[in-house]
C-alpha positions in Angstrom: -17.8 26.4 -22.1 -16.0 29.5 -22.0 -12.0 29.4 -24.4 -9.9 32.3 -23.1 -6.2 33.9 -22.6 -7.3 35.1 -19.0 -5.9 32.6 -16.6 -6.5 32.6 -13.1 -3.9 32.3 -10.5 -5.9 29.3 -9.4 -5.7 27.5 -12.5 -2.2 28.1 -13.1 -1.1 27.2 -9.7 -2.9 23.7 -10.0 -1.2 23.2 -13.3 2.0 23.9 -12.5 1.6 21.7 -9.1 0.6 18.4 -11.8 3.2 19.0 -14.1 5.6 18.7 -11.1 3.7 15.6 -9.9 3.9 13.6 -13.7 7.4 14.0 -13.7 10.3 14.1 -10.8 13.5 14.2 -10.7 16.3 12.9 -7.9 19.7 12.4 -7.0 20.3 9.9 -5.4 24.1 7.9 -5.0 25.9 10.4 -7.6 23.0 9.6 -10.0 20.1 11.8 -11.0 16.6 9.5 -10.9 13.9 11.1 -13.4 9.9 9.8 -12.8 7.9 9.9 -16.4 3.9 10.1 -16.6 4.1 6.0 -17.1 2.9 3.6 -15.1 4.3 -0.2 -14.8 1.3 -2.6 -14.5 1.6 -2.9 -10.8 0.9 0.5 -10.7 4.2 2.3 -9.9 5.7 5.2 -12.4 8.2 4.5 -15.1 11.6 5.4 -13.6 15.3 6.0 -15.3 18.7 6.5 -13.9 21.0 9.2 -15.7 24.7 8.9 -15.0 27.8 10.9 -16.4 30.3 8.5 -18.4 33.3 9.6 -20.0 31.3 10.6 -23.5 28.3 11.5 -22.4 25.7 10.0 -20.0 24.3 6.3 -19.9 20.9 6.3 -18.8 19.0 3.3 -17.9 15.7 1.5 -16.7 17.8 0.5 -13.1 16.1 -2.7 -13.4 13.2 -1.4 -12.8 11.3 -3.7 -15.7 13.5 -6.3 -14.6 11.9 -6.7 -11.3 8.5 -6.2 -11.9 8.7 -9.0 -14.3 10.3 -10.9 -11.2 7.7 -10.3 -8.8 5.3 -12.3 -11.3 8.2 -15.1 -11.4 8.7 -14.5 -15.0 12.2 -13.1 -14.5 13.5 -15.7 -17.2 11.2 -14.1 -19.7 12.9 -10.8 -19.4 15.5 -11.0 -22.1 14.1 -12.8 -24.7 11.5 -10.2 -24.5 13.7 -6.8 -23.8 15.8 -8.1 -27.1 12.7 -8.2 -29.5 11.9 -4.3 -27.8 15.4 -3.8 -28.3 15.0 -4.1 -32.1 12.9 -1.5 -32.6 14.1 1.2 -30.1 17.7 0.8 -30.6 18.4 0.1 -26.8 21.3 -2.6 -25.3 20.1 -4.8 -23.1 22.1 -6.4 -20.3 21.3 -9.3 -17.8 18.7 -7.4 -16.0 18.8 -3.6 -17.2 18.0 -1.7 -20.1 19.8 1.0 -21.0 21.4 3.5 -23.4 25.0 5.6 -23.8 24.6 8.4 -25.7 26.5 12.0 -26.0 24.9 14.7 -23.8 23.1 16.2 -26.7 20.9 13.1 -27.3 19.8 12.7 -23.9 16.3 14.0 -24.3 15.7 11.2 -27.0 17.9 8.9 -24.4 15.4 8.9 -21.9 11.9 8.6 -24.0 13.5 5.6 -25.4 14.6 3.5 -22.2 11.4 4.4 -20.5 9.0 3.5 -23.5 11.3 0.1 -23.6 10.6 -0.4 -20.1 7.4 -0.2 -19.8 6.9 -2.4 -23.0 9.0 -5.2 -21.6 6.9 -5.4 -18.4 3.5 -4.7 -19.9 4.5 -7.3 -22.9 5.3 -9.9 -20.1 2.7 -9.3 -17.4 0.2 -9.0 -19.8 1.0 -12.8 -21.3 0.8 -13.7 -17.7 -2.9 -12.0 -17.1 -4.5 -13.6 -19.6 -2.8 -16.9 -18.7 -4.3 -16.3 -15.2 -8.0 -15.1 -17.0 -7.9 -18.3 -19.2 -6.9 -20.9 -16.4 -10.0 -19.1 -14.3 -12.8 -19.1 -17.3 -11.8 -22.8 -17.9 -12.1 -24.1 -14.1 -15.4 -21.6 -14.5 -16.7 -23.5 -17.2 -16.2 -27.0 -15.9 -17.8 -25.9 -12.3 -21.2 -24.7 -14.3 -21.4 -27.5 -16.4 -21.5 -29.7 -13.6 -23.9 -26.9 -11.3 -26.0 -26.6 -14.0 -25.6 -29.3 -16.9 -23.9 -28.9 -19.9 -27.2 -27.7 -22.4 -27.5 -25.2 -20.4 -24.1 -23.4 -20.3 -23.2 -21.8 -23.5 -18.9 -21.1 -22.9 -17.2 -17.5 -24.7 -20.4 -16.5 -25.6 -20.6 -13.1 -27.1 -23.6 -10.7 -25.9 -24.6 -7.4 -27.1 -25.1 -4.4 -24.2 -27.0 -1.2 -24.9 -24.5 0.4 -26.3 -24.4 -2.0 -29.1 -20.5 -3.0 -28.5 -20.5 -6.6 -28.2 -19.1 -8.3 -25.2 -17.2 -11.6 -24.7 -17.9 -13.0 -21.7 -16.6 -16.4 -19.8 -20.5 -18.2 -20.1 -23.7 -17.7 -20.3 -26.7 -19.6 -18.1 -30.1 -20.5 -19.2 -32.1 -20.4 -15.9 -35.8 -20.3 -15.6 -36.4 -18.3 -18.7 -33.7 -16.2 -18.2 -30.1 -15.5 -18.3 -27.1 -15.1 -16.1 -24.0 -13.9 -17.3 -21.1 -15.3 -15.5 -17.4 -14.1 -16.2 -14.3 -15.0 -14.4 -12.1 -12.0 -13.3 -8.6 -11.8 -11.7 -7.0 -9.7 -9.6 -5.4 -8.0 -12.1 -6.5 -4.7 -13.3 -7.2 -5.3 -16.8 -9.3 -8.0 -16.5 -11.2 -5.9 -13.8 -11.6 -3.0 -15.8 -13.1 -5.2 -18.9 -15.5 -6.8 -16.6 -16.2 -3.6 -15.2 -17.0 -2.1 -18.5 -18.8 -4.8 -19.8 -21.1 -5.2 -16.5 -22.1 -1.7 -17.1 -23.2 -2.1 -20.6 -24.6 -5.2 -20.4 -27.0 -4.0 -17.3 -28.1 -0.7 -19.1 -30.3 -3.4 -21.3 -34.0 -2.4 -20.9 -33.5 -6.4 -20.0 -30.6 -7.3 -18.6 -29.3 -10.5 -17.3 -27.9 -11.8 -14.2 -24.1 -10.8 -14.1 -21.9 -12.3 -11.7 -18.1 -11.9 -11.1 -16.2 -15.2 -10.3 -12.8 -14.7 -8.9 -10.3 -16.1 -6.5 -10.1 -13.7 -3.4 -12.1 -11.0 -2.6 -9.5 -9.6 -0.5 -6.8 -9.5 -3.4 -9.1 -7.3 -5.2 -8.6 -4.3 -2.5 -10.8 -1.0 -3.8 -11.2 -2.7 -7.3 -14.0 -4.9 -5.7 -16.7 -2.0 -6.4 -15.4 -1.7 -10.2 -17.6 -4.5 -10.2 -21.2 -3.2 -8.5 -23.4 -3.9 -11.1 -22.7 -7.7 -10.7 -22.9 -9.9 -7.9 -19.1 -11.7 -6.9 -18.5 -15.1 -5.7 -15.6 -16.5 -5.1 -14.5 -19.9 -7.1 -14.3 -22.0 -4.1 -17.8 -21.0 -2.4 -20.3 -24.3 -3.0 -22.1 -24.6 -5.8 -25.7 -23.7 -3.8 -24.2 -20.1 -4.1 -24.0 -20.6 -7.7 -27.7 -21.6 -8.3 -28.5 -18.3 -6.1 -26.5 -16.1 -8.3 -28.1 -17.1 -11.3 -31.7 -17.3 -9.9 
């Protein structure tokens, strides 16, 4: 790899063209709307609103956190939650905004704050609702193979090593005719997709590995994360159990 001061025009066009696309800035309704390199769990960036008061500028979240938390149905979560962010970042929080007033000087540090305490109030509540959803699946996963398969031969949270040597927790492990079949329930949301991903991976790079299957709701829901999970077969919860038995043949 070649270090240099010799940039091409290339190179600096492309550069300057991505630092443009992390962050934006708008005006929109006598307000200026600023997008930051962060991304709210369902994907979409971290936005604040800057508007001139009398002493400076207040600049706030626009209830952005507010409704992503509300498209999960956890909107009554959002203040008991934004107050314990609050503590530590110093920002007010209102009914469903976040938001700081501060003299023009501070605005730099204004908007790093309200945008980091966005994003923590949404991924602090979707993420408690994730792994709500991951347990609820693992559980109806491990009373369906118990009663596929019979209960000595289902071995629930086991924890398997991959070739990597990192070890994995998965949702159960099946003894079948000698050999094994991982099984591990996975939502349609993108953390538990990515850590089923990863762990499929790992786990068939073993110079023996086992049977992996993905369990999840809806196929559809999953969109283009589906082929995250390649290296395992998927089968959705509420197929019959004969698909099951195939899976872990």
């Amino acid at each position: 790899m070649m270090v240099g001061s010799v940039i091409s025009a290339e190179v600096e066009r492309t550069v300057e063209e991505t630092v443009r696309d992390l962050v934006r800035l708008k005006r929109i309704n006598g307000g200026y709307y600023v997008n930051l390199p962060l991304l709210y769990p369902d994907g979409s960036f971290v936005t604040v609103r800057i508007d001139q008061i009398a002493n400076g500028v207040r600049v706030s979240d626009a209830g952005f956190a507010y409704r992503e938390v509300e498209d999960l149905n956890a909107a009554k979560s959002f203040k008991r939650t934004a107050n314990k962010v609050a503590e530590s970042t110093g920002v007010t929080v209102g009914d469903r905004v976040l938001y700081i007033e501060a003299p023009i000087d501070d605005i730099h540090r204004a908007i790093l704050d309200v945008a980091e305490s966005s994003w923590r109030v949404a991924d602090h509540i979707c993420q408690r609702i994730f792994d709500e959803d991951d347990e609820q699946l693992a559980n109806e996963l491990n009373e369906r193979l118990v009663r596929v398969f019979g209960l000595d031969k289902v071995d629930e949270g086991k924890t398997i090593i991959g070739a990597s040597t990192n070890p994995w927790e998965v949702s159960a492990v099946v003894a079948v005719n000698g050999h094994t079949a991982v099984f591990q329930a996975v939502s349609n949301h993108a953390n538990s997709v990515y850590r089923a991903s990863t762990a499929f991976h790992d786990l068939a790079a073993l110079d023996k590995p086992p049977r992996l299957i993905a369990v999840v709701r809806d196929r559809g829901a999953l969109g283009s994360k589906l082929g995250l999970l390649s290296p395992g077969r998927i089968i959705e919860d509420s197929q019959p159990d004969e698909l099951f038995r195939k899976a872990a043949a």
